[in-house]
C-alpha positions in Angstrom: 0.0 0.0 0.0 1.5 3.2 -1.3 1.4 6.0 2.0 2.8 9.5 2.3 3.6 10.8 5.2 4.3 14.6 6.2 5.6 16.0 9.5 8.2 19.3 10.2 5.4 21.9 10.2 4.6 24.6 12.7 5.0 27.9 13.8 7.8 30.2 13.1 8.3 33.8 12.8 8.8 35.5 9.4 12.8 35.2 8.3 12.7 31.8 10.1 13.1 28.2 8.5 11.5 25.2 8.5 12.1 21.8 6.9 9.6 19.4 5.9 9.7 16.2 5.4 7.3 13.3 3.3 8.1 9.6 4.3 7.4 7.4 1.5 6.2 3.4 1.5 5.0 1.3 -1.1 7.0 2.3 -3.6 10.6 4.4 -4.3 10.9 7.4 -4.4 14.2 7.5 -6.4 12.0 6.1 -9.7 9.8 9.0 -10.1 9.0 12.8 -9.9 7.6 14.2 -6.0 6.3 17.7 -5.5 5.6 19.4 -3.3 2.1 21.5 -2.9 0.7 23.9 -0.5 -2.8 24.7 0.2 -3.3 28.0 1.8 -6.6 29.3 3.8 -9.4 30.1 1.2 -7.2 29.1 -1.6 -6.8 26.0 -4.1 -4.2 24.0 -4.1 -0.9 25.3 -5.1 2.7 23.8 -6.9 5.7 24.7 -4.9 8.1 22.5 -6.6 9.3 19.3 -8.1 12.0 16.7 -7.8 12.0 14.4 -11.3 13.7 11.1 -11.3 16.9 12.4 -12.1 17.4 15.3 -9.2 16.4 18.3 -11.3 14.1 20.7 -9.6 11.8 23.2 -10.2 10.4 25.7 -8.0 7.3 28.2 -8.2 8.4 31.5 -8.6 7.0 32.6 -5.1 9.6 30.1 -3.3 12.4 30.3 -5.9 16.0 31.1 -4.1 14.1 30.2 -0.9 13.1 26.7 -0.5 14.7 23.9 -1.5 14.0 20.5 -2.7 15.7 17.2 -2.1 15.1 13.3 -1.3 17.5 10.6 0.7 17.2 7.6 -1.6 18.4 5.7 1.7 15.3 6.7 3.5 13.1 6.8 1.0 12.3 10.6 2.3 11.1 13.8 -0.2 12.4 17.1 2.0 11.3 20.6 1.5 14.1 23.3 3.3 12.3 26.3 3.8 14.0 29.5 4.8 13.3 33.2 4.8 9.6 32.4 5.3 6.9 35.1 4.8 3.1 35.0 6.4 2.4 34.4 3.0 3.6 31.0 3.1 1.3 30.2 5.7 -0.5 27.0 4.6 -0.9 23.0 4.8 1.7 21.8 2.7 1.7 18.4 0.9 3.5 16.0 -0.7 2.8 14.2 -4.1 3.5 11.1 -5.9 1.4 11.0 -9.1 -1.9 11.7 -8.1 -1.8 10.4 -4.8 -0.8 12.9 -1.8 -0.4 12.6 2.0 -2.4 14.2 4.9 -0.4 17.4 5.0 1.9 19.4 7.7 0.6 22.8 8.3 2.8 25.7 8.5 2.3 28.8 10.1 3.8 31.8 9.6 3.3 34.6 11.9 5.2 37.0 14.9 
């Protein structure tokens, strides 16, 4: 059974980081493209950025030169490094693996 998990959200002031983390079963991570998505309140669902199978990225221009994408192969683990956050990144961010994505880790940004 294919399951995504989330954790690494919560509060943090604006300039502060945060790095979240999507634990993967069922299948390896290494053999496909992950994103990452955020949902903010009273909005849709939003692309932050991608991993493919062969470590390029790409980032929405709202995160670009701020957060980072990356996976351990070992641990089977999609990563999102977010730093110089803004209260506009305030959301529930989630993880995706083709169609399927986890229950989300919600971040807060605010002083």
């Amino acid at each position: 059974e294919v399951q995504l998990v989330e954790s690494g959200g919560g509060l943090v002031q604006p300039g502060g980081s945060l790095r979240l983390s999507c634990g993967a079963s069922g299948f390896t991570i290494s053999r496909y493209s992950m994103s990452w998505l955020r949902q903010r309140p009273g909005k849709g669902l939003e692309w932050v950025s991608t991993i493919d199978n062969g470590g390029s990225t790409t980032y929405a221009g709202s995160v670009k030169g701020r957060f980072t994408i990356s996976r351990d192969n070992a641990k089977n683990t999609l990563y999102l490094q977010m730093n110089s956050l803004k209260p506009g990144d305030t959301a529930v961010y989630y993880c995706r693996w083709i169609n399927k994505r986890g229950q989300g880790t919600q971040v807060t940004v605010s002083s």
